[in-house]
Backbone of each chain as ProteinMPNN parsed JSONL, in Angstrom:
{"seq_chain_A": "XXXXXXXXXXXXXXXXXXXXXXXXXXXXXXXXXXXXXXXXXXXXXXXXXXXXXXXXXXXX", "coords_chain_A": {"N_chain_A": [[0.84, -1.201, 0.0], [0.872, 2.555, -0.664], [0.865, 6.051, -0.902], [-0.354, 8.247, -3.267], [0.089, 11.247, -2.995], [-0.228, 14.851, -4.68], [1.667, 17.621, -5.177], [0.985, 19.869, -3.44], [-1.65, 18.565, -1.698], [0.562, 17.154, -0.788], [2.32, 19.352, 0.795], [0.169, 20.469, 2.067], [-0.514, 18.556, 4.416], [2.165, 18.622, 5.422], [2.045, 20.909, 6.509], [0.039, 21.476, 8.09], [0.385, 18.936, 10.212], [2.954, 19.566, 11.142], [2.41, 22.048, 11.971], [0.522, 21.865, 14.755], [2.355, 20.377, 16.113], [3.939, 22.775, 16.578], [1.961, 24.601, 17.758], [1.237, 23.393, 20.008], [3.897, 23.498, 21.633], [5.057, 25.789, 21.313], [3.93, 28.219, 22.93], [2.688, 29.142, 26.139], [-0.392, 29.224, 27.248], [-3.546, 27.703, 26.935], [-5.097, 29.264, 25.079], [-3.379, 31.055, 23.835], [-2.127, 28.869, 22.764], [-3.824, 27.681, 20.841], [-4.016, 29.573, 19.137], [-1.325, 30.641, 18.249], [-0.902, 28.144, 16.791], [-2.788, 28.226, 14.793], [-1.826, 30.295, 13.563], [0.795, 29.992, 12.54], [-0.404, 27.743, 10.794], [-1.736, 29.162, 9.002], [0.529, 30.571, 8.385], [1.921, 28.923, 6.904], [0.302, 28.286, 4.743], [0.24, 31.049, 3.243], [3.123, 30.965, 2.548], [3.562, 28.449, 0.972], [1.014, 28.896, -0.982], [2.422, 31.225, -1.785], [4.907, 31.336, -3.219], [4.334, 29.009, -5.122], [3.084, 30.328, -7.357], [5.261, 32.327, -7.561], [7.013, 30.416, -8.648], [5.261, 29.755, -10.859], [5.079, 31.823, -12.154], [7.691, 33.061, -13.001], [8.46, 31.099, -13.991], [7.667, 31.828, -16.508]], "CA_chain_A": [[0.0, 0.0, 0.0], [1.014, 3.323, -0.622], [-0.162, 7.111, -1.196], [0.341, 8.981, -4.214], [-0.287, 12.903, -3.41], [-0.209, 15.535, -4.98], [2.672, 18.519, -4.331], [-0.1, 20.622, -2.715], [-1.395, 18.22, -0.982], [1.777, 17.146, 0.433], [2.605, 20.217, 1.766], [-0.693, 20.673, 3.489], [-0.659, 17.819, 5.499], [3.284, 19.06, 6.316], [1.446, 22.205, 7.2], [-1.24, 20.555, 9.241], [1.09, 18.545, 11.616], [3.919, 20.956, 11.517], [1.387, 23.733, 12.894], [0.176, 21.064, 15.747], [3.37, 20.453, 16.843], [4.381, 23.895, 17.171], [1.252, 24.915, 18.667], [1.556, 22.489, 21.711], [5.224, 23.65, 22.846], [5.318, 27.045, 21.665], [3.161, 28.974, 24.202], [2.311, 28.996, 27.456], [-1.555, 28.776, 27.928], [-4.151, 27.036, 25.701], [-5.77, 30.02, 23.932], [-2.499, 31.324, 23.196], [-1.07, 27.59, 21.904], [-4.605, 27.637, 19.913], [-4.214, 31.113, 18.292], [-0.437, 30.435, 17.716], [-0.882, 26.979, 15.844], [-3.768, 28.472, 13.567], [-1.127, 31.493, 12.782], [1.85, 29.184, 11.767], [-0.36, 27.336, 9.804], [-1.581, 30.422, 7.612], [1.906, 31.284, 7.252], [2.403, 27.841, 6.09], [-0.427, 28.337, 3.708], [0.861, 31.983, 2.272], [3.981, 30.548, 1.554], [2.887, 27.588, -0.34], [0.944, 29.449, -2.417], [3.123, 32.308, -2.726], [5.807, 30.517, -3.762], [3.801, 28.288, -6.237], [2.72, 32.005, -7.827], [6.226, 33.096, -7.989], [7.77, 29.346, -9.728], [4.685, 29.917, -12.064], [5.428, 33.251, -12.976], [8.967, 32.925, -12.897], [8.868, 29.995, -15.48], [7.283, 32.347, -18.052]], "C_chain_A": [[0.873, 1.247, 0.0], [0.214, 4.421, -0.937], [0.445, 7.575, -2.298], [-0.379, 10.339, -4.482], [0.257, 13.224, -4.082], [1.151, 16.972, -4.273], [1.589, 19.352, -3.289], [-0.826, 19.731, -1.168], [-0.29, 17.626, -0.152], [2.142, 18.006, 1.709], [1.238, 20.663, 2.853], [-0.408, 20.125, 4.317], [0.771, 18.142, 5.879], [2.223, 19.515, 7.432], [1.336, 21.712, 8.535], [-0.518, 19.719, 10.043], [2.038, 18.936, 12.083], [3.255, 21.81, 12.908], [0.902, 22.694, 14.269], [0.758, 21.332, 16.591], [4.02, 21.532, 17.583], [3.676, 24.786, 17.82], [1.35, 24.413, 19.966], [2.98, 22.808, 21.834], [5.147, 25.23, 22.691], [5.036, 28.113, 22.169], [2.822, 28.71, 25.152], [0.985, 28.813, 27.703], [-2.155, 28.245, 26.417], [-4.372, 28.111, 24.787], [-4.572, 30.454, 23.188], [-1.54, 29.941, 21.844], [-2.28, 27.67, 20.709], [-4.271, 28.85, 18.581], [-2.418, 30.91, 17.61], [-0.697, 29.082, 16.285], [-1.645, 27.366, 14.62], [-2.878, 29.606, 12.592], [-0.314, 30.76, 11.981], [1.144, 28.249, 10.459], [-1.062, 27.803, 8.675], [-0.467, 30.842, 7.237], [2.621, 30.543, 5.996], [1.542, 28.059, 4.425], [-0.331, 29.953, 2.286], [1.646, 31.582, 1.48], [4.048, 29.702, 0.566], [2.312, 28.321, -1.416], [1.417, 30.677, -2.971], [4.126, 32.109, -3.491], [5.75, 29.484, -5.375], [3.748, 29.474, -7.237], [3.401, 32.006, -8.211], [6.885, 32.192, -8.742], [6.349, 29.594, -10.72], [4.886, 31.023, -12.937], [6.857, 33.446, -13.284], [9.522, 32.025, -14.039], [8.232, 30.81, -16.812], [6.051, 31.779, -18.544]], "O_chain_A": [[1.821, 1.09, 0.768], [-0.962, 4.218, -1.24], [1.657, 7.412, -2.444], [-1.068, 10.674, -5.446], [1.216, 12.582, -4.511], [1.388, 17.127, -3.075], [1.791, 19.099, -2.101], [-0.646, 20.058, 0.005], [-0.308, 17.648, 1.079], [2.245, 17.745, 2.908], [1.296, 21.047, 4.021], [0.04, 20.76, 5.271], [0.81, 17.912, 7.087], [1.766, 19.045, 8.474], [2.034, 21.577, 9.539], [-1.099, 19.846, 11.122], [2.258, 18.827, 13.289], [3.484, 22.038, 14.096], [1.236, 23.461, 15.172], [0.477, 22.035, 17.562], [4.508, 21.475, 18.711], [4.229, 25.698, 18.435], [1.55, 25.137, 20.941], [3.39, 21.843, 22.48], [5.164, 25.947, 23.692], [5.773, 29.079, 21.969], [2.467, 27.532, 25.114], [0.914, 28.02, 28.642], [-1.648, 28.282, 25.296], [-3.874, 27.985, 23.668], [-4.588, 30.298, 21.967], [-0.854, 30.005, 20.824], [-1.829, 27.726, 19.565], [-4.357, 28.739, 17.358], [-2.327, 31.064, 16.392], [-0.634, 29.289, 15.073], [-1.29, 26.953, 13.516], [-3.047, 29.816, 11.391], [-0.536, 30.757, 10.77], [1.75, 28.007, 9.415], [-1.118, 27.204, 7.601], [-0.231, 31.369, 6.149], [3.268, 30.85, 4.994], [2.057, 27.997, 3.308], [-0.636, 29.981, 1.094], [1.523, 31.574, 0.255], [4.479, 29.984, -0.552], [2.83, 28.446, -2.526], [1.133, 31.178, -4.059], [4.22, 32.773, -4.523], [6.572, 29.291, -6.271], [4.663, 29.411, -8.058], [3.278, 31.767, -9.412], [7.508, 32.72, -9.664], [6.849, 29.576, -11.845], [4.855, 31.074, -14.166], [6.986, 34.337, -14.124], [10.537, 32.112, -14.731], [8.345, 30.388, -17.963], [5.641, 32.07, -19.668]]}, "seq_chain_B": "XXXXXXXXXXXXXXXXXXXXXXXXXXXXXXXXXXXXXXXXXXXXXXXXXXXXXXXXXXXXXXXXXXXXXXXXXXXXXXXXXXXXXXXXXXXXXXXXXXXXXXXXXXXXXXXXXXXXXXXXXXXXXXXXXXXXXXX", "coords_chain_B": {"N_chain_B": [[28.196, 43.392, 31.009], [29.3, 39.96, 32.417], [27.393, 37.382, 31.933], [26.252, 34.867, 34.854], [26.871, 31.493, 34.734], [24.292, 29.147, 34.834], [23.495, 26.359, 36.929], [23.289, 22.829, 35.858], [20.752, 21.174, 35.761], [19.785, 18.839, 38.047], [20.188, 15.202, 36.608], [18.603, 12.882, 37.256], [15.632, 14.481, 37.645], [14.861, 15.504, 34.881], [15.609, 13.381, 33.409], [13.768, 10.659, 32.892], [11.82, 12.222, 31.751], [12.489, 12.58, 29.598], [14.069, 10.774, 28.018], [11.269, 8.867, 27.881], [9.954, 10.588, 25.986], [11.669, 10.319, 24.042], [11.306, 7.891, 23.36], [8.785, 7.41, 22.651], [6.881, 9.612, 20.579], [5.275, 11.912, 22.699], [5.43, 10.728, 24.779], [7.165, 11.683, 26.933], [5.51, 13.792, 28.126], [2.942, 12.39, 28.793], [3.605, 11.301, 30.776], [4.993, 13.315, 32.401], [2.046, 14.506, 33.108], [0.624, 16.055, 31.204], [-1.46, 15.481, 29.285], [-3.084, 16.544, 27.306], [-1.015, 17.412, 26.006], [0.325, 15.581, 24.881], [-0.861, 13.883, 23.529], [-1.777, 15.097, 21.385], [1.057, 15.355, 20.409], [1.803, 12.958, 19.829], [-0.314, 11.995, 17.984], [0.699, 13.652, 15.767], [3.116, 13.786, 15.383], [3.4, 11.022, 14.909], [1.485, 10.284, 12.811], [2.693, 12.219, 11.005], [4.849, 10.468, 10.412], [3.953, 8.008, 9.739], [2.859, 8.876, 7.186], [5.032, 9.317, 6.193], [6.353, 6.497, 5.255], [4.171, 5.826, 3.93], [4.196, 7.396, 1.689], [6.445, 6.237, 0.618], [8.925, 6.885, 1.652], [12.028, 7.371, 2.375], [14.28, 5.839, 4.625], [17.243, 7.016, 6.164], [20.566, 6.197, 5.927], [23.762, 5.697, 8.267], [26.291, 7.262, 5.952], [29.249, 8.399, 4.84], [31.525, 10.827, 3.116], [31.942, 13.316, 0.777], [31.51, 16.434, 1.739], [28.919, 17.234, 1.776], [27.434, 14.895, 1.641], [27.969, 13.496, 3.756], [26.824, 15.153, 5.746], [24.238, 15.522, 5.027], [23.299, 12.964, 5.069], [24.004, 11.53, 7.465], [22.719, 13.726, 9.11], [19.912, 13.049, 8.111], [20.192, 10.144, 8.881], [20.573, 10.731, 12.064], [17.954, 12.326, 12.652], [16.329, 10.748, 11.963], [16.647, 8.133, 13.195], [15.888, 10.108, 15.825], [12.878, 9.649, 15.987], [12.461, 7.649, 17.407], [10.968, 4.78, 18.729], [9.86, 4.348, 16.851], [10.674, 4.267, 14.69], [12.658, 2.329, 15.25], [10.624, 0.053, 15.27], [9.7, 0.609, 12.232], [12.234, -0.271, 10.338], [12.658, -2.652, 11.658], [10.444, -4.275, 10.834], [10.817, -4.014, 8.52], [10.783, -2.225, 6.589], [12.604, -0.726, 5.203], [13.174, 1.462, 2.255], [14.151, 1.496, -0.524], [15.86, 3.837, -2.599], [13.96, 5.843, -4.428], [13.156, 7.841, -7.449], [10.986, 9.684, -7.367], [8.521, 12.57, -6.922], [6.797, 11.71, -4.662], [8.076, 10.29, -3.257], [9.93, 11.71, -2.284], [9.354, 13.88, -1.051], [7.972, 11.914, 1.023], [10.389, 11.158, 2.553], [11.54, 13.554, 3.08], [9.107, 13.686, 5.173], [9.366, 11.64, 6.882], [12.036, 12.712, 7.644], [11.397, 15.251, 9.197], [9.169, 14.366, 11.195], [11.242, 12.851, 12.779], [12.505, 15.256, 13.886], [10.727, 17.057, 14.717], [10.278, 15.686, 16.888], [12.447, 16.108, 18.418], [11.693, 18.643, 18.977], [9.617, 18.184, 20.674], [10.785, 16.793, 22.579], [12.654, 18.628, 23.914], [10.966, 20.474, 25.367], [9.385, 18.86, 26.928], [11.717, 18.079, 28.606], [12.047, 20.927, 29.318], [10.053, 21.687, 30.601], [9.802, 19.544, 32.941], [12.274, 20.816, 34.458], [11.468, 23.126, 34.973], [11.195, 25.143, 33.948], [9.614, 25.997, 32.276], [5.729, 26.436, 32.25]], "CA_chain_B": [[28.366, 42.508, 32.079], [29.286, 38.483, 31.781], [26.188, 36.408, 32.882], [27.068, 34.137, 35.855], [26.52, 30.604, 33.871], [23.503, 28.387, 35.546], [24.076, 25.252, 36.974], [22.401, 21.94, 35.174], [19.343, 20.741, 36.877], [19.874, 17.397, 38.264], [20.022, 14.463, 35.822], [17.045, 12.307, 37.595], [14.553, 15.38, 37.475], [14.525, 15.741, 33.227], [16.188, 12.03, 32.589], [12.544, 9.993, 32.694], [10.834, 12.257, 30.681], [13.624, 13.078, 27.388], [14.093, 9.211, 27.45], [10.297, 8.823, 27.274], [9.776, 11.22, 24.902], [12.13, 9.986, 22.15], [10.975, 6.49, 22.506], [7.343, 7.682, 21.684], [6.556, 10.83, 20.738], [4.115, 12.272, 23.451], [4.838, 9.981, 26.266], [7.588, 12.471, 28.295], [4.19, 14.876, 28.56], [2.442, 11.386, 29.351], [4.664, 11.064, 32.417], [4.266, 14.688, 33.19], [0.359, 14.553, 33.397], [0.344, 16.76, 30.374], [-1.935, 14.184, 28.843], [-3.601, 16.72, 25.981], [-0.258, 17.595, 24.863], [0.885, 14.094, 24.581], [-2.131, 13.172, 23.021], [-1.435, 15.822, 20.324], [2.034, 15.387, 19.781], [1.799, 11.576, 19.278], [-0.974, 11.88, 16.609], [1.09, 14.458, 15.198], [4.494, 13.161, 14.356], [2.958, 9.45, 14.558], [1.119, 10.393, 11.437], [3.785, 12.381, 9.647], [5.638, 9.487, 9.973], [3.45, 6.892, 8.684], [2.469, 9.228, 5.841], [6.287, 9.179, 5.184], [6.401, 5.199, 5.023], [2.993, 5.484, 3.26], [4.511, 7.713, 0.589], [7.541, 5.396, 0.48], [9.801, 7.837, 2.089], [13.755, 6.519, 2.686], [15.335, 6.229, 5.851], [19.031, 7.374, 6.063], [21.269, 5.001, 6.919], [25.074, 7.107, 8.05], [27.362, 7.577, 4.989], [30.425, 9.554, 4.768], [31.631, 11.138, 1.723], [32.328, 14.629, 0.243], [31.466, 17.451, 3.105], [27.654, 17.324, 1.798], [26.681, 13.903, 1.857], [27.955, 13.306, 5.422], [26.066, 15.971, 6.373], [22.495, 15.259, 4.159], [23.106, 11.521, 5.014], [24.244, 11.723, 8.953], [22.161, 14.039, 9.887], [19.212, 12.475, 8.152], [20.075, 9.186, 9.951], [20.45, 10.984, 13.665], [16.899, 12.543, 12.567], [15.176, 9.478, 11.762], [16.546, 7.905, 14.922], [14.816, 10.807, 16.837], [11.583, 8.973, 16.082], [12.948, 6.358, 18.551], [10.237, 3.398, 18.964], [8.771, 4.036, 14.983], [12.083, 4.246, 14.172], [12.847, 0.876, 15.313], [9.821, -0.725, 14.674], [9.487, 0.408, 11.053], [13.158, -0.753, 10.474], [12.166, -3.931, 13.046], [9.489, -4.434, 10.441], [11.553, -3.946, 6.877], [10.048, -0.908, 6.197], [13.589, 0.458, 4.972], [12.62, 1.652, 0.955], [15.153, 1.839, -1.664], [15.642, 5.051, -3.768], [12.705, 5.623, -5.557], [13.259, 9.157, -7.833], [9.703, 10.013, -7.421], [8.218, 13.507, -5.756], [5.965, 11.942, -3.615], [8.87, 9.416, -2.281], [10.903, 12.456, -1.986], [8.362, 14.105, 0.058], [7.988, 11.002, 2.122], [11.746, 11.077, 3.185], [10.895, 14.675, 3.942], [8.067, 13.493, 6.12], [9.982, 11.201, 7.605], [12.991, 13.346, 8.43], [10.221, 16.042, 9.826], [9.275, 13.681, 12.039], [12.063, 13.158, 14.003], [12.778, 16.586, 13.917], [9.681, 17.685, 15.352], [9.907, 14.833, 17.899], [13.117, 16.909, 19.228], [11.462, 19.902, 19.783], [8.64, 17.607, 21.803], [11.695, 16.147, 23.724], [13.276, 19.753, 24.137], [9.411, 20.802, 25.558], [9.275, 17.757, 28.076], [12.576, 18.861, 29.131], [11.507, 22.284, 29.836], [8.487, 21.131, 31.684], [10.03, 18.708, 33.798], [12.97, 21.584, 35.231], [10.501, 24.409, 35.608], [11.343, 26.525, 33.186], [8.134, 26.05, 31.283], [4.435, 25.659, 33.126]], "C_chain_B": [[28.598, 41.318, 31.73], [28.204, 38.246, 32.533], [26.849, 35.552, 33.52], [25.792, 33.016, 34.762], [25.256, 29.712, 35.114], [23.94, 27.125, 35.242], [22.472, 24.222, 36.129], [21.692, 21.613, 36.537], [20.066, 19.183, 36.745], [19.62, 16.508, 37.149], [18.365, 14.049, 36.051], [15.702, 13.242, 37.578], [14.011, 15.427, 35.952], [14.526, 14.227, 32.803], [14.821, 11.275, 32.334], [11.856, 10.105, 31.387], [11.529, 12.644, 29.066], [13.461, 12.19, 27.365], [12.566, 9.006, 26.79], [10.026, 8.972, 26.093], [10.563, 11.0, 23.496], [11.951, 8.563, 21.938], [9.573, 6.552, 21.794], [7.225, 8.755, 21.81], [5.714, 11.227, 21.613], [4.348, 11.869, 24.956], [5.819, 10.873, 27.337], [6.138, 13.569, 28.716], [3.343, 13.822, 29.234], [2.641, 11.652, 30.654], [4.688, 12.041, 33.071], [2.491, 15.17, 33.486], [0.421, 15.701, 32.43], [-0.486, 16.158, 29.47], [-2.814, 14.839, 27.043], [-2.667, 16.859, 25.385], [0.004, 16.243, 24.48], [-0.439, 13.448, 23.365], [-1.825, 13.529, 21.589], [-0.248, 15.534, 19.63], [1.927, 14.169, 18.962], [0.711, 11.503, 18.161], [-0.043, 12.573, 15.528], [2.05, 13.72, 14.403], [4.466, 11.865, 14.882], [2.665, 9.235, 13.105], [2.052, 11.018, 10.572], [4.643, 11.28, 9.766], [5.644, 8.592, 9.078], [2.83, 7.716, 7.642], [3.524, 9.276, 5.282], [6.582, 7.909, 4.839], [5.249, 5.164, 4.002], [3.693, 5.949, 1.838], [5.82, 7.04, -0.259], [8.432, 6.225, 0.76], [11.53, 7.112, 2.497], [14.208, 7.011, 4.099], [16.701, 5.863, 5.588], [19.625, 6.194, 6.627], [22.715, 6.223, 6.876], [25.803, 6.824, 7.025], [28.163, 8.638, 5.227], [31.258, 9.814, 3.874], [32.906, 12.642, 1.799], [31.511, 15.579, 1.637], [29.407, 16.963, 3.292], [27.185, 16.187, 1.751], [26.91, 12.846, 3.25], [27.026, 14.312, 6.14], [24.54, 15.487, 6.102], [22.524, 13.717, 4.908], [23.234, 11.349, 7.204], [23.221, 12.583, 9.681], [20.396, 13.771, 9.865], [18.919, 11.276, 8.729], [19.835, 9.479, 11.353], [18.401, 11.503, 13.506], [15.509, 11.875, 12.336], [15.269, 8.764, 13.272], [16.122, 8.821, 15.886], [13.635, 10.388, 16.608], [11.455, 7.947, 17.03], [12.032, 5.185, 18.503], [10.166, 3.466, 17.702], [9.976, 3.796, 14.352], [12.672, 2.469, 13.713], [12.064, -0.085, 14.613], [9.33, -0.535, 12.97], [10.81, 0.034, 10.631], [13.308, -2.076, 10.764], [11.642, -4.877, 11.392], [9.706, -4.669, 8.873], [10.681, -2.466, 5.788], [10.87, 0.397, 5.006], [13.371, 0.27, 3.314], [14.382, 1.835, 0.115], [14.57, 2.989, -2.215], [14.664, 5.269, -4.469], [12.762, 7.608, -5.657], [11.573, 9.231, -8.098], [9.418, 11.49, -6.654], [7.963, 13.302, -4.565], [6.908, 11.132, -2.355], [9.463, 10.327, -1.932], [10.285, 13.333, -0.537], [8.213, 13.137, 1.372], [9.147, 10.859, 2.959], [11.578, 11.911, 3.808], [10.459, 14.589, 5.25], [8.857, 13.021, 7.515], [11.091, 12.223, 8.79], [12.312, 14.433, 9.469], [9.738, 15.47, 11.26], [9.646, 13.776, 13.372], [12.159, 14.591, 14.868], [12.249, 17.383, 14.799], [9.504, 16.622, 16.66], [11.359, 15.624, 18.971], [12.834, 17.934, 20.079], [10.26, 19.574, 20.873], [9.428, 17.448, 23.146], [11.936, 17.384, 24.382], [11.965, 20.486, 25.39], [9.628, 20.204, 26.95], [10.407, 18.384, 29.315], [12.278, 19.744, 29.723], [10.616, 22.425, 31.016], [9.334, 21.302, 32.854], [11.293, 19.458, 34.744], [12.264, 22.508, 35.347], [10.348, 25.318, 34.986], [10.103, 26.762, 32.391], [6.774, 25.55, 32.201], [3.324, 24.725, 31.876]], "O_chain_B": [[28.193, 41.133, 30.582], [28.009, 38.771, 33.629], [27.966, 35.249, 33.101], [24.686, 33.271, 34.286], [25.557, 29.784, 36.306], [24.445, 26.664, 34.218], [21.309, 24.566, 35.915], [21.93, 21.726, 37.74], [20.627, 18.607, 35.813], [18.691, 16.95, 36.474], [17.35, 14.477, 35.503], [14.645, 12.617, 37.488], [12.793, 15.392, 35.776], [13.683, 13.787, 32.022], [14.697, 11.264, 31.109], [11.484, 9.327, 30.508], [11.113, 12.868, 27.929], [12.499, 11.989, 26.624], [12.417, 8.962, 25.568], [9.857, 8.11, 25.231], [10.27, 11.328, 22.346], [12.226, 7.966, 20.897], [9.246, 5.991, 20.748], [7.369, 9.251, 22.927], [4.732, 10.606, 21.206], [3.823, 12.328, 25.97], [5.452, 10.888, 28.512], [6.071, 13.991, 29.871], [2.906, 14.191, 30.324], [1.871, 12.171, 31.462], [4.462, 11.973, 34.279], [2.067, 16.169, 34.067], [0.175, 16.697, 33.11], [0.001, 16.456, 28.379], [-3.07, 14.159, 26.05], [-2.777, 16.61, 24.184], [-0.32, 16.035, 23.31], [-0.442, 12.517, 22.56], [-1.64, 12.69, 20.708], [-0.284, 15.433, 18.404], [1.94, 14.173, 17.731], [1.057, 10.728, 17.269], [-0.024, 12.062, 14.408], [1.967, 13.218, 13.282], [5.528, 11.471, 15.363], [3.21, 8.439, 12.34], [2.288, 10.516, 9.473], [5.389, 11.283, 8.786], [6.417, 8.259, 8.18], [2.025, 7.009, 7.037], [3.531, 9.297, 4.051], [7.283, 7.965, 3.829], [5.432, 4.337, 3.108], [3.799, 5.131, 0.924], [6.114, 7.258, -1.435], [9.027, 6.435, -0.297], [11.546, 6.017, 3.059], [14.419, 8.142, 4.537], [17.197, 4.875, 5.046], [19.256, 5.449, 7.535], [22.885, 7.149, 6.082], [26.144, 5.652, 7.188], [27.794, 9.681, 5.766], [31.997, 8.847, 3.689], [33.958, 12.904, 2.383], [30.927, 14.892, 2.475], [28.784, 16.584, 4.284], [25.97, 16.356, 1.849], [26.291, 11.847, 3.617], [26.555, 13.996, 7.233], [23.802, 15.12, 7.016], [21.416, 13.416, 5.352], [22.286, 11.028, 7.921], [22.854, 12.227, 10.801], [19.634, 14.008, 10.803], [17.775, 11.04, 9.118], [19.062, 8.756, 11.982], [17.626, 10.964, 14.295], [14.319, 12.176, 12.43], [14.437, 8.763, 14.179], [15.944, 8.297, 16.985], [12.957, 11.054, 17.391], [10.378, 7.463, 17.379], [12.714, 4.284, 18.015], [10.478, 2.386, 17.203], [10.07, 3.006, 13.413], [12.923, 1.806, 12.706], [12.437, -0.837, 13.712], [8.66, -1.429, 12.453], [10.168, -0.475, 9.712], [14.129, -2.708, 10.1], [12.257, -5.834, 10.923], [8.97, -5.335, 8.145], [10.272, -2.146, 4.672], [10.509, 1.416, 4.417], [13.365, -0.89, 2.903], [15.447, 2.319, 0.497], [13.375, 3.25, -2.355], [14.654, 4.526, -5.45], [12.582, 8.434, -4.762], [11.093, 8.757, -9.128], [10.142, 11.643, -5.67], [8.349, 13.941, -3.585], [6.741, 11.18, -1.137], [9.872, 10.026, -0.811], [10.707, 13.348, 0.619], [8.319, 13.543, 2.529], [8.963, 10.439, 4.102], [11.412, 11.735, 5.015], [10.991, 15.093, 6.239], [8.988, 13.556, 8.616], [11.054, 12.412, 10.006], [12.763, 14.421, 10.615], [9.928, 16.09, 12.307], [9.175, 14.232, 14.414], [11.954, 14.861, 16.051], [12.833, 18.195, 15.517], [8.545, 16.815, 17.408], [11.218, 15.652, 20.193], [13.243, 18.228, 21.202], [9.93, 20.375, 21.747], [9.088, 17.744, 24.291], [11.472, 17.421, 25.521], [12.482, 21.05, 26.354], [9.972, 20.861, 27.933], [10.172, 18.903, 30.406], [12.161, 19.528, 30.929], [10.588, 23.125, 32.028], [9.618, 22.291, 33.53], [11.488, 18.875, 35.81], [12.631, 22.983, 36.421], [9.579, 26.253, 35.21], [9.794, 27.869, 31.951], [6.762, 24.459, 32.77], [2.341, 24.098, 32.272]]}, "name": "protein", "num_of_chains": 2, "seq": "XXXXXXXXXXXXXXXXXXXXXXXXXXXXXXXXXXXXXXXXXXXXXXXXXXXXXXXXXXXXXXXXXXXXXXXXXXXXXXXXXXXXXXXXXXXXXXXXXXXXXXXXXXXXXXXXXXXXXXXXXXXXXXXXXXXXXXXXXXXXXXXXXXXXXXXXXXXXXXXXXXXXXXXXXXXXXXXXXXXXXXXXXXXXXXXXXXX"}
């Protein structure tokens, strides 16, 4: 058995357990670990697709 | 001014829960009654793991070379062994993939190495806990 994503999806699901992880250590109370984890993983989600943007536009 | 250097916290106070924590992700928070983080972590980089075995992802074995493939190769092996039990047991299990030039395998190595990675900064966490420095 295996999976065969997609680049996009790949990097979500990084995203998505990346951002977990770094929600649960990197703050001190819950709302703050909540509100952190949801930030990291919009930043995750800018860069993905800003990045995609800029290799599409970039290739001409 | 120089800072006066702080002394290490006792071994037996941290030692329980780092060990824990790099044999399964989650369980030094286990052992600290932190029981949602543990809960969290271990789904966390449980599943990026097995989505890196799923995608056929390669675990490092150490090589030593030219500057950069001791480095890419060594420090991807110490980073896979920070997964500690999955580590073993997908290894245990024959789990270890040959080369496969594919994205999604490439990604899966990724995953893999991620993993560990992120199972450090769990350990690093536990740590923290378990001397005081963190509530």
């Amino acid at each position: 058995m295996h999976l065969s994503l997609t680049h996009l999806q790949a990097t979500l699901l990084f995203a998505f357990f990346t951002s977990i992880v770094m929600g649960v250590i990197g703050r001190n109370t819950d709302k703050e670990r909540i509100r952190y984890g949801v930030s990291v993983f919009g930043y995750f989600i800018v860069v993905i697709f800003g990045l995609g943007w800029l290799m599409y536009l970039g290739h001409g | 001014m120089p800072q006066k250097k702080q002394a290490m916290p006792p071994v037996q106070q941290w030692a329980t829960p780092v060990v824990l924590g790099w044999l399964l992700p989650g369980a030094g928070h286990f052992y600290l009654k932190r029981w949602n983080h543990g809960i969290l972590l271990l789904f966390a980089i449980t599943s990026m793991f097995a989505f890196g075995l799923l995608m056929r992802g390669r675990m490092f074995e150490p090589e030593t070379g030219d500057l950069f493939t001791t480095v890419v190769h060594c420090g991807g092996y110490i980073a896979d062994l920070a997964t500690g039990a999955l580590y073993f047991l997908a290894s245990w299990l024959g789990y270890h993939q040959e080369y496969l030039a594919t994205s999604v395998a490439d990604y899966g190595t990724k995953f893999l190495v991620c993993a560990g990675l992120l199972n450090i900064l769990a350990v690093i966490d536990a740590y923290e806990i378990a001397v005081g420095e963190k509530h």
